[in-house]
N, C-alpha and C positions, 0 to 999 in steps of 0.2 A: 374701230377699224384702222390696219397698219394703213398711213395717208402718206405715202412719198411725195405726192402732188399737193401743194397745199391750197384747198377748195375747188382741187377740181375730181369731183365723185365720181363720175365716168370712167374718165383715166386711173385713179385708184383702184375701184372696180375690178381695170382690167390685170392691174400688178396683184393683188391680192386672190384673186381667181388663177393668174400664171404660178402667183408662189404657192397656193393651197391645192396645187395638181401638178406635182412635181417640180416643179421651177426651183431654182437656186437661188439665195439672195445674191452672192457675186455675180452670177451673170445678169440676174433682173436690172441690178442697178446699175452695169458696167452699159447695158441697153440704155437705160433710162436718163442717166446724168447730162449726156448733152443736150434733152429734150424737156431741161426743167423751164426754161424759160418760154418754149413752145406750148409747155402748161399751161403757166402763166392767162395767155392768151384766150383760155375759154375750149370746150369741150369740143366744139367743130372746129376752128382753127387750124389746129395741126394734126392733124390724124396722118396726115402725108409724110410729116417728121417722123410719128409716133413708128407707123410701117417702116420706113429706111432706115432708121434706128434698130427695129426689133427684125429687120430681116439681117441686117449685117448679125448681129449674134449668131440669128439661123446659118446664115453663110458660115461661120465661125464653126460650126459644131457640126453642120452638115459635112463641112470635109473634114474634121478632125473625124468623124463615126466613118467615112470613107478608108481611111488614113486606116483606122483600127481593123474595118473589114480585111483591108488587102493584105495586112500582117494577121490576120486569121483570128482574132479577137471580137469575134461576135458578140460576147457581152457588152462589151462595152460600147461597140456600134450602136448594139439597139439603145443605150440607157442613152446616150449622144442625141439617136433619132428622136426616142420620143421624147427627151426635153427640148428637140426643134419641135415638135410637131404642135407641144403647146406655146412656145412661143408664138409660132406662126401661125396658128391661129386666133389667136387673142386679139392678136394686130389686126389680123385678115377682118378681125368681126367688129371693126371701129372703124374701117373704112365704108364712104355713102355707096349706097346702090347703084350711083350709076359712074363711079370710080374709075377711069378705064386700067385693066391689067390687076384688076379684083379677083375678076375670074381666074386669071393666071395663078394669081397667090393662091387661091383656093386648090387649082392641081397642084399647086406644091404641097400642100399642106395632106393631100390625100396619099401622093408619095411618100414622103416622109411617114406617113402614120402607118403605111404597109410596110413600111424597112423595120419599123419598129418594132411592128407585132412580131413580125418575122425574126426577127433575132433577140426579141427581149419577152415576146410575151405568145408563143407559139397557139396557147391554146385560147386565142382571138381571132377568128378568120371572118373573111369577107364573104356575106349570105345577101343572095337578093329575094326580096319579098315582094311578091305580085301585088300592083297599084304604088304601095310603101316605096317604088324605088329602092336603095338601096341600104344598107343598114350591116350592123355587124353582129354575130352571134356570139356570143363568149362562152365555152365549155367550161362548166366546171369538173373537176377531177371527181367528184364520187359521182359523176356519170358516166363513168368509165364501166360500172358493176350495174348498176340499175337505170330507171327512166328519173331524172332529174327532175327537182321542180323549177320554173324561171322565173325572172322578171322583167320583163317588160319595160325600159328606159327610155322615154321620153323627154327631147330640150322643151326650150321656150321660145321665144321671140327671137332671138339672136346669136342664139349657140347652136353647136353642131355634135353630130355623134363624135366628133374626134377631140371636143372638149369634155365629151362625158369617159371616153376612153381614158385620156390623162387624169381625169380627175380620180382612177381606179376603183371607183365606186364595185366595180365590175369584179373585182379582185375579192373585195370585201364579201360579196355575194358566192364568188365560187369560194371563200375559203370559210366557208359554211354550207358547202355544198349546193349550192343554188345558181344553175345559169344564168344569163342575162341575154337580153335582145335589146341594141344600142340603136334606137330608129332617128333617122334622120325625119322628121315627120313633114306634109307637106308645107311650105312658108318659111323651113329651116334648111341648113346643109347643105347636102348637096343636092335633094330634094326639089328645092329651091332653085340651086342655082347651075345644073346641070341638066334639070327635066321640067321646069318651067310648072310643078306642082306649087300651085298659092294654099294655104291654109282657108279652113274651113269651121263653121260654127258646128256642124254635127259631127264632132272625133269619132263617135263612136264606130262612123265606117272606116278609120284607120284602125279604131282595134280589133276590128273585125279580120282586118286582112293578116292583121301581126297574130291572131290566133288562129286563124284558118291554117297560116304557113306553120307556126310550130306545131300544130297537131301532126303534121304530114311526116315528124321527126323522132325516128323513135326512141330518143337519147333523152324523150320529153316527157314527166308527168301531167297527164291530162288533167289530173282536179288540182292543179297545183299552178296554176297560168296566175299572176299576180302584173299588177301595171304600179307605174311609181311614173306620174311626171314633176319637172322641178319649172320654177318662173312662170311663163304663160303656160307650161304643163299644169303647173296646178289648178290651172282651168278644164285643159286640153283633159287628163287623167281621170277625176270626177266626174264630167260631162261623160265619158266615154264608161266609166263602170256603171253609171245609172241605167244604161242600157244596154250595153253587153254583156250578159248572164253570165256567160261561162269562163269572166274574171273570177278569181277567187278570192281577190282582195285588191286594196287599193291604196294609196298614199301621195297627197300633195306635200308636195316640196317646195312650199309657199302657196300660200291658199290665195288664191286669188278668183276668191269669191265672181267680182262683178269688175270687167276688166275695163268691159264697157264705161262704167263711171270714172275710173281710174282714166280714160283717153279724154275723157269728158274736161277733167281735173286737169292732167298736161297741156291743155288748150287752155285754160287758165294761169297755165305755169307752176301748179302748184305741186309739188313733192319733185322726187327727181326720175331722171329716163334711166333707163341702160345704157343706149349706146350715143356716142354723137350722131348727128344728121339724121334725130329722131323720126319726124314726119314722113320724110323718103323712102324712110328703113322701114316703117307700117303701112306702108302705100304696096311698096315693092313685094312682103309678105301677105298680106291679103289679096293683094291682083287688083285692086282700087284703082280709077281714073283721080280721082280728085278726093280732099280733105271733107267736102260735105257728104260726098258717097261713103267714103269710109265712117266717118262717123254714125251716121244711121245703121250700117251694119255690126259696128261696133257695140251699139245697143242691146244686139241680140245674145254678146259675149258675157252671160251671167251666171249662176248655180242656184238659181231663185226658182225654188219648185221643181227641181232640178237633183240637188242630194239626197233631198226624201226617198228619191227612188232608189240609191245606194242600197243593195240589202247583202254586202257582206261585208269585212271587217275594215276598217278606215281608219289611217292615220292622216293624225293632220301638224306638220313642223311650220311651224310661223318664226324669223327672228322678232323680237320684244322694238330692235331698231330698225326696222325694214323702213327704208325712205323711199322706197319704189311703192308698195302696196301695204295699204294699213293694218294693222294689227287686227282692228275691229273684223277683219273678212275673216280671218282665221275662226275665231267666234263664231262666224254668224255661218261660214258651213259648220262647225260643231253642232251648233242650236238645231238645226235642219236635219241634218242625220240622220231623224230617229229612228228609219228601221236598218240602219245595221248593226248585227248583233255584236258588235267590239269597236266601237270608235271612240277613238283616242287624242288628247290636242297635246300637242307638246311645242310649248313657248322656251326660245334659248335666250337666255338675258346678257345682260353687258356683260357681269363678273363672271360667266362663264365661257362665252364668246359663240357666236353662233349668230349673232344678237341682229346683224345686216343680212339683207337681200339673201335667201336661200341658204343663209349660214355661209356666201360665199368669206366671209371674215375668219372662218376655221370651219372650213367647209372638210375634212375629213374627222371632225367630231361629230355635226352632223350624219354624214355618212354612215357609220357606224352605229349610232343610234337605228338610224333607219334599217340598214342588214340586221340588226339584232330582234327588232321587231316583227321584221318581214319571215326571220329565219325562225322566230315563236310562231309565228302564228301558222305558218307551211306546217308545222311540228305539229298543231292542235288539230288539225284537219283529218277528217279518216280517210282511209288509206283512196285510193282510187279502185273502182272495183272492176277486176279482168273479165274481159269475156272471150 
């Protein structure tokens, strides 16, 4: 993985996730240079630096996309907005839970990412899903003539719909014809931090509600609803196909098998987090009073007896170097699977890159893997039958 920071995984993390979803190297690091030595310091330390650093860029480019607007150059506005809107979020998702003026960044960050759609990416608009809060729908183009198949996008632990937006996963899907639903799901986004929704051990009533809402759209193929979550999704996504039937398919984006043991292991110190001001950050998403409380509920966070129920097609992307969650998980939902009739592992190694944390290390290789798969198997499916 590109390391600007040296030894500090967090903060690298968060520039390699910026540059692999648009981001620019000139600007990442024209952010990043005066905050080398705030590195230095350790992964909670400076996250205060890390935000005033990466919001002057935002400021930077926030008014130059203004600047462009007022001379009538929409293009260029939106390509301005949305490389602020992953800036600023990146940052926004390294600051602790109880930060004050967190939230503030956060509405900026949801501004920003509507300037954007809006003059960069038209056919992204803002949909609310009943329970789900809110969330964004992404049309793709050959739904314009028939009913579309979708997918279903799901974060983890500490990303937001507006880092799955930049990461254009969503792009990749409609330019294979397949829309997308970008959920902020409860314990994430703005989910989280605008409706006071904590995360939950049974997803499967969050996808309940995300395919209840797209049935009700007729731009939608009914046998063709597929879910893909990435990081704690790859909990989240699993969990939720083994019992919602009328998925058509499924894929973790880091298999994280037994998440539970994995918090168990950070309390030992062992591997590494995501974000700084770890403890706070999973207090705050689950809705937890305290460290012992959470732990015990943490336990129930597993896919043990749990994928067997799986019974349609499964992908599973593991990197080979994931320092957040072990290789061995990826395997052991494989091993488990056994009644779905197509499941697949696909490990990305160092020499090809992919090899970190969700493939954030070349996370639009990834990506494409995954539309290419998703967009075979909607193809193998029979048609959906009209009544």
């Amino acid at each position: 993985m590109f390391e600007y920071f040296p030894g500090n995984y967090v903060w690298n993390l968060a520039v390699v996730a910026a540059l692999n979803s648009g981001g620019l190297i000139d600007e990442v690091d024209r952010a990043c240079r005066p905050i080398r030595a705030a590195a230095a310091r350790g992964e909670d330390a400076g996250t205060g630096d890390f935000l005033a650093a990466w919001t002057d860029l935002t400021d930077q480019l926030d008014e130059l996309a203004g600047q462009a607007l007022r001379a009538g150059h929409g293009k260029t506005a939106g390509e301005l907005y949305f490389r602020a809107t992953n800036y600023l979020c990146q940052a926004e998702r390294m600051q602790s839970a109880s930060s004050s003026g967190r939230l503030q960044v956060y509405r900026r960050v949801l501004g920003l990412g509507q300037r954007a759609m809006e003059n960069r990416d038209p056919l992204v608009s803002r949909v609310e899903v009943p329970y789900e809060g809110t969330t964004y729908f992404s049309q793709a183009q050959a739904a314009a003539s028939a009913p579309a198949p979708v997918m279903i996008l799901w974060n983890g632990l500490d990303s937001t719909k507006e880092h799955m937006y930049t990461s254009s996963h969503w792009a990749e899907l409609a330019a294979r014809g397949i829309s997308c639903l970008m959920v902020d799901c409860p314990g994430s986004g703005e989910a989280l931090r605008l409706q006071g929704l904590t995360a939950r051990v049974d997803t499967e009533a969050w996808a309940a509600s995300c395919v209840d809402y797209l049935l009700t759209r007729s731009d939608v193929d009914p046998a063709r609803i597929g879910l893909a979550g990435w990081s704690l999704g790859g909990y989240y996504a699993p969990r939720a196909a083994a019992f919602e039937k009328r998925l058509a398919l499924v894929v973790a984006w880091g298999a994280n098998h037994n998440w539970g043991a994995v918090q168990r292991r950070r309390l030992e110190r062992e591997g590494e987090r995501p974000v700084p001001h770890y403890w706070e950050h999973v207090l705050w998403v689950w809705g937890q009073p305290d460290l012992d409380t959470f732990i015990k509920l943490a336990d129930q966070v597993h896919l043990d007896g749990v994928v067997s129920q799986i019974s349609v097609p499964f992908l599973i992307c593991h990197g080979a170097n994931d320092r957040q969650i072990p290789l061995e998980y990826a395997h052991r939902s494989y091993d488990q699977a056994v009644n779905s009739p197509r499941r697949e592992l696909r490990i990305f190694t160092p020499e090809e890159g992919g090899a970190e944390h969700i493939g954030l290390d070349h996370l639009p290789y990834v990506s494409t893997y995954i539309a290419d798969w998703v967009s075979g198997v909607f193809r193998s499916l029979p048609p959906a039958r009209h009544h």
